[in-house]
C-alpha positions in Angstrom: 0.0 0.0 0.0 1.5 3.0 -0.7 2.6 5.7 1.9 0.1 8.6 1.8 2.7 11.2 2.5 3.9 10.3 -0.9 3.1 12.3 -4.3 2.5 10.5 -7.3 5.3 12.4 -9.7 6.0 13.2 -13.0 9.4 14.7 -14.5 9.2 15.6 -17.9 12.4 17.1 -19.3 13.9 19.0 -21.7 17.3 20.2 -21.5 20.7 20.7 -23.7 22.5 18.0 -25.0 25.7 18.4 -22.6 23.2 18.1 -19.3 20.9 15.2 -20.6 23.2 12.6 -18.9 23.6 15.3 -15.4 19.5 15.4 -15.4 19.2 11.8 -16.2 21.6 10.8 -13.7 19.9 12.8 -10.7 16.3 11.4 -11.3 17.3 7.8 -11.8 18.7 8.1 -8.6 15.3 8.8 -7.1 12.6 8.0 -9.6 11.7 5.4 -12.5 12.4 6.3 -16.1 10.1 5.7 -18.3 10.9 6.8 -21.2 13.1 9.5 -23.0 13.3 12.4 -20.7 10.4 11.2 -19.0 10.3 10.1 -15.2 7.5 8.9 -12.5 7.4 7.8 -9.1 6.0 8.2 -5.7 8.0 10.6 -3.3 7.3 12.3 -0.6 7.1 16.9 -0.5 11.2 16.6 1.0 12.5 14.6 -1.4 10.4 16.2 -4.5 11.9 19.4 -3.1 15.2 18.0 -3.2 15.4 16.8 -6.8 14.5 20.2 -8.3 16.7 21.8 -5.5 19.6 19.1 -8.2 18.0 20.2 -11.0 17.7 24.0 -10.9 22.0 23.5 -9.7 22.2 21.7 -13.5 19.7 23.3 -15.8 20.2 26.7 -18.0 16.7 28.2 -17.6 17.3 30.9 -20.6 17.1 27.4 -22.7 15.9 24.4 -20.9 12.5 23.4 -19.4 11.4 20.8 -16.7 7.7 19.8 -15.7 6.9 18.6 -12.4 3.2 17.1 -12.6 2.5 16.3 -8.8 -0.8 13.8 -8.8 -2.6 14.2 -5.2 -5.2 12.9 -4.1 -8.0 13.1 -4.3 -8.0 14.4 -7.9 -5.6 17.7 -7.4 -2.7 17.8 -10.4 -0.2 21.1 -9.0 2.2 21.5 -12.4 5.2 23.5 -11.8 7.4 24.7 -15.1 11.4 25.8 -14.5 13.5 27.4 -17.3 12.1 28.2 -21.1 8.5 27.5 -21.8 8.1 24.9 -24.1 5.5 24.2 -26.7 6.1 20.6 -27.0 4.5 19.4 -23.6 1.8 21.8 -23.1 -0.7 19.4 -24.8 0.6 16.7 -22.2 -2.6 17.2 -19.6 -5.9 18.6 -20.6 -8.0 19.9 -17.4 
C-alpha cells in the first residue's frame, strides 16, 4: 500500500544535449524512467523538493524546461514549469 505522504510524480524534461546525462543521472537516482526524458514515481514533498533543488544546480533556464506534474489525491494535479517555456508538452494534460 502505498505511503500517503507520498506524491505521485511526474518529471518531464527538456534540456541541452551536454546536461541530458547530469539530469538523467539525478532522477534515476530517485525516480523510475520511463521513457526518454520522462520520469515517474512516488515521493514524498522533502525529497520532491530535493530533486528540483539538483536540477535547478544543472539546468540553463534561458534554454531548458522541466515539468513537475505532482498527482494528489484526491484528484488535485499542481504542475510547476522551470526554465524556457516549451510548446512541446503543453498538450501533455488537458484539465
Amino acid at each position: 500500500m502505498r505511503n500517503k505522504k507520498e506524491i505521485n510524480t511526474f518529471i518531464i524534461y527538456d534540456v541541452g544535449q551536454k546536461r541530458v546525462p547530469k539530469v538523467h543521472k539525478v532522477l534515476c537516482s530517485y525516480m523510475f524512467w520511463e521513457q526518454n526524458s520522462v520520469f515517474s514515481g512516488n515521493i514524498s514533498k522533502g525529497m520532491l523538493k530535493k530533486i528540483l533543488y539538483k536540477l535547478d544546480v544543472i539546468i540553463d533556464t534561458k534554454c531548458d524546461c522541466v515539468y513537475c506534474y505532482s498527482l494528489r489525491y484526491p484528484y488535485t494535479l499542481q504542475v510547476e514549469r522551470w526554465g524556457k517555456y516549451s510548446t512541446r508538452y503543453s498538450e501533455i494534460v488537458r484539465l
